[in-house]
N, C-alpha and C positions, 0 to 999 in steps of 0.2 A: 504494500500500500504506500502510495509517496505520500509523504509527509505534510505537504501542501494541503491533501485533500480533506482532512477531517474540518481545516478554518473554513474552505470553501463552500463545503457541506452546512456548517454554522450560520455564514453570507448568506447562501440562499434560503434555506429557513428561514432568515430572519428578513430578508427581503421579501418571501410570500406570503409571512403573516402579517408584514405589514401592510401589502396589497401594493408595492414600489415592480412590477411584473407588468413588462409592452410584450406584446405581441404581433410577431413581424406577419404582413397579408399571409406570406404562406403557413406559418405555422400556425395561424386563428384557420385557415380553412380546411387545413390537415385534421385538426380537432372536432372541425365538423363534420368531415367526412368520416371521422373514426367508427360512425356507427353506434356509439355506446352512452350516447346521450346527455354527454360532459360538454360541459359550458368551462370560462377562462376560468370561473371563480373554482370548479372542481379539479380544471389544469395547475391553479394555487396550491392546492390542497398537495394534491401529485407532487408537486417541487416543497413543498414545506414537510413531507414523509419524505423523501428520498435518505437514501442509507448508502452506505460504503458499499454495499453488496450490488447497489445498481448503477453503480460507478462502470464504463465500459472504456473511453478511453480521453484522451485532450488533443485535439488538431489546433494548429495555425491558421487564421484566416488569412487566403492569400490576400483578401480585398483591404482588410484592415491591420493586420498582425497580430491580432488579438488572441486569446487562445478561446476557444470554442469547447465547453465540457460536453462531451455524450454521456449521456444514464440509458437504462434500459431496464426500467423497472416495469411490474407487471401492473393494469389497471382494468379494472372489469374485465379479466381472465384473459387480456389481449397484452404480450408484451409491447412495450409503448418506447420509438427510436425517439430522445428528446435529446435535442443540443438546447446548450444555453450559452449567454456570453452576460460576463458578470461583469457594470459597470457601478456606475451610482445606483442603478436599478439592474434587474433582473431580465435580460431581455431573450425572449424563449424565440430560437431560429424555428426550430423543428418540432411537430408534436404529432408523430406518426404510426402506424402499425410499423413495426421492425418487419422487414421483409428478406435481412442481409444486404440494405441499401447502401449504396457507398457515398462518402463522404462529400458529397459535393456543397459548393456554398450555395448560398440560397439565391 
């Protein structure tokens, strides 16, 4: 586990309960398309539980340099691919069925 990760995990938590979470077009419409009935304030919920174990991996944005977290944690019995990029707020790229999608930016 790298060391970074457990503060990061802390970050987001505390940015989804405080409702400080944009959402980029594609990832508010990936959420609706999910099929499972989740609105932004249940995508909240999702990023304020995440745990180490849905930790999958951290990319470069080639656009901005930023680093881009992936989870993949499970939600209404559908593994869910979620990138985030953590600034002064929470800003959710991705909120999609994991399909073994690769890493593209948004």
């Amino acid at each position: 586990m790298p060391r970074w990760l457990p503060r990061l995990l802390r970050r987001i938590h505390e940015l989804a309960r405080g409702g400080q979470v944009r959402f980029t077009l594609k990832a508010f419409r990936e959420l609706a398309a999910l099929g499972a009935g989740l609105d932004t304030e249940d995508a909240c919920g999702v990023l304020a539980a995440l745990t180490i174990d849905d930790f999958a991996r951290r990319l470069e944005s080639e656009a901005t340099g930023e680093w881009m977290y992936v989870f993949k944690p499970v939600v209404a019995g559908i593994v869910v691919y979620l990138k985030v990029i953590v600034r002064m707020d929470c800003v959710v790229v991705s909120f999609d069925e994991d399909e073994g999608e690769a890493d593209e930016e948004p």
